[in-house]
N, C-alpha and C positions, 0 to 999 in steps of 0.2 A: 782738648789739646793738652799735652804734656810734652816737658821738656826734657832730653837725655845731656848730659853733660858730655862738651867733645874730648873733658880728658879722659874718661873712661872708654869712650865707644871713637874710633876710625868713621872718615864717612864710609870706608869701604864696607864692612860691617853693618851701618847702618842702611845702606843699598841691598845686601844682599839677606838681612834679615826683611824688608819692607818687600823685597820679590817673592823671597818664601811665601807671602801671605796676600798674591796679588789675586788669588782665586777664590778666599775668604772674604776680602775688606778693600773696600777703598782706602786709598794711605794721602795725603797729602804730607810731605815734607816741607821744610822750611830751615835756613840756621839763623840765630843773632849771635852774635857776638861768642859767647863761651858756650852756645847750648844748639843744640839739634830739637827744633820744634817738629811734634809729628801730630799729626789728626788722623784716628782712625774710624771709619765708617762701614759698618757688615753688609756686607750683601746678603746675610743668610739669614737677619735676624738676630744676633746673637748681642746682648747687652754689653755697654761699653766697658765695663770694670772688665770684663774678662777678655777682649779684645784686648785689653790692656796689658792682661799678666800674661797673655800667650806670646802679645807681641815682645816682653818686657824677657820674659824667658829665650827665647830665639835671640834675642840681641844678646846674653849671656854665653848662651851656646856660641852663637859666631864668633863671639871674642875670643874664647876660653881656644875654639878650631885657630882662628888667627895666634895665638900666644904660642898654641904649642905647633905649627906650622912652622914660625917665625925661630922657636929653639932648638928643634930638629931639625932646621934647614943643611945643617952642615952634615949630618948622618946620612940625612938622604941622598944627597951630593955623594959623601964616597961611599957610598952603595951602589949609585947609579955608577960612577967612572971603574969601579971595582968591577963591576960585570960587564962593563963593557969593554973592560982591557983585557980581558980574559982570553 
């Protein structure tokens, strides 16, 4: 089991990095207090260090997708109203 810090990582983030990987690994979730506990289990075999860094990389990506979603929001907004008033 390892624990992710919820000030770096959303639960939303951590939801959808733990789906990414529901075809590789069994995931068990959990939160305490300031931390997102996760247990991961392979379906394919695959040893737990590395179930770890894949999982620990996806949760990277998600975020870094959330940050710059979260900055471009207003771009994409008058892009969509811009073509659509057209």
């Amino acid at each position: 089991m390892k624990r992710y810090s919820k000030e770096l990582y959303s639960k939303e983030v951590l939801m959808k990095t733990a789906f990414a990987f529901t075809d590789e690994m069994f995931i068990h979730l959990d939160a305490a207090k300031e931390e997102y506990l996760v247990e991961l289990t392979s379906k394919k075999g695959v040893d737990a260090e590395t179930l770890y860094a894949m999982f620990e990389n996806e949760l990277i990506a998600q975020e870094t997708r959330r940050i710059v979603t979260e900055k471009t929001k207003h771009i994409r907004e008058m892009i969509v109203a811009r073509s659509l008033s057209s």
